[in-house]
C-alpha positions as CSV (number, residue, x, y, z in Angstrom):
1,X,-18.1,-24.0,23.3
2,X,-19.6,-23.1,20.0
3,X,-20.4,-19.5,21.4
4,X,-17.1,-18.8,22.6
5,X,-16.0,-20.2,18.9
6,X,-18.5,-17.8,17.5
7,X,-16.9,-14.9,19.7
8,X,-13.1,-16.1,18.5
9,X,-14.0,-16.3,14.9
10,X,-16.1,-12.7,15.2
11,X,-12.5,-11.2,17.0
12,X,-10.4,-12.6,14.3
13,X,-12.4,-11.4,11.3
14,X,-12.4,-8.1,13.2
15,X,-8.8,-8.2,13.4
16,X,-8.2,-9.6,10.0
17,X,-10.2,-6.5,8.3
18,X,-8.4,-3.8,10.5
19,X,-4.8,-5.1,9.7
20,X,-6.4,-5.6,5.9
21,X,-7.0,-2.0,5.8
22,X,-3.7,-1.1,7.7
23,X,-2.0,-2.6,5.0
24,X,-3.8,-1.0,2.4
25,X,-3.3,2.3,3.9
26,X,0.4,1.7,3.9
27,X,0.5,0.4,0.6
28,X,-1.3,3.6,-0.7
29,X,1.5,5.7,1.0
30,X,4.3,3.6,0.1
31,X,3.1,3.5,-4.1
32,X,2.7,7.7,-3.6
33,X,6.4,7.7,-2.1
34,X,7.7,5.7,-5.1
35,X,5.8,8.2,-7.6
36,X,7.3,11.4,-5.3
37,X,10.6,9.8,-5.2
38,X,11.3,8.7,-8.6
39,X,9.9,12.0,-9.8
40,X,12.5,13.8,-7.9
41,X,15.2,11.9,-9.0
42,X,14.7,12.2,-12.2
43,X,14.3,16.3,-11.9
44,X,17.8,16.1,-10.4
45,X,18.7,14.2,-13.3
46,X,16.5,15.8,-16.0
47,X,15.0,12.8,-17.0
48,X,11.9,12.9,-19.0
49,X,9.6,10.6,-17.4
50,X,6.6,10.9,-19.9
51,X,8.8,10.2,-23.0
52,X,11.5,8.3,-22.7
53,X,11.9,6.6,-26.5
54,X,14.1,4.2,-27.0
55,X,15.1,3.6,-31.0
């Protein structure tokens, strides 16, 4: 029983780090979106994005 324990724990961890990465993958591309997105928009709307003062 303890090997097959061994095996599950072994297959989880495996499948813990590859949805782990998956995730972090996804989160890379979702961040980059934001950055492309709100870039554009603020193009179409002429917005300064490195210096926005507010007095």
């Amino acid at each position: 029983m303890t090997e097959n324990a061994q095996a599950d724990a072994l297959r989880r961890n495996t499948l813990r780090e590859a949805a782990l990465e998956e995730m972090a993958k996804f989160e890379r591309k979702e961040i980059e979106f934001r950055k492309k997105d709100r870039a554009e928009r603020a193009a179409d709307l002429r917005l300064p994005l490195d210096e926005i003062k507010v007095h």
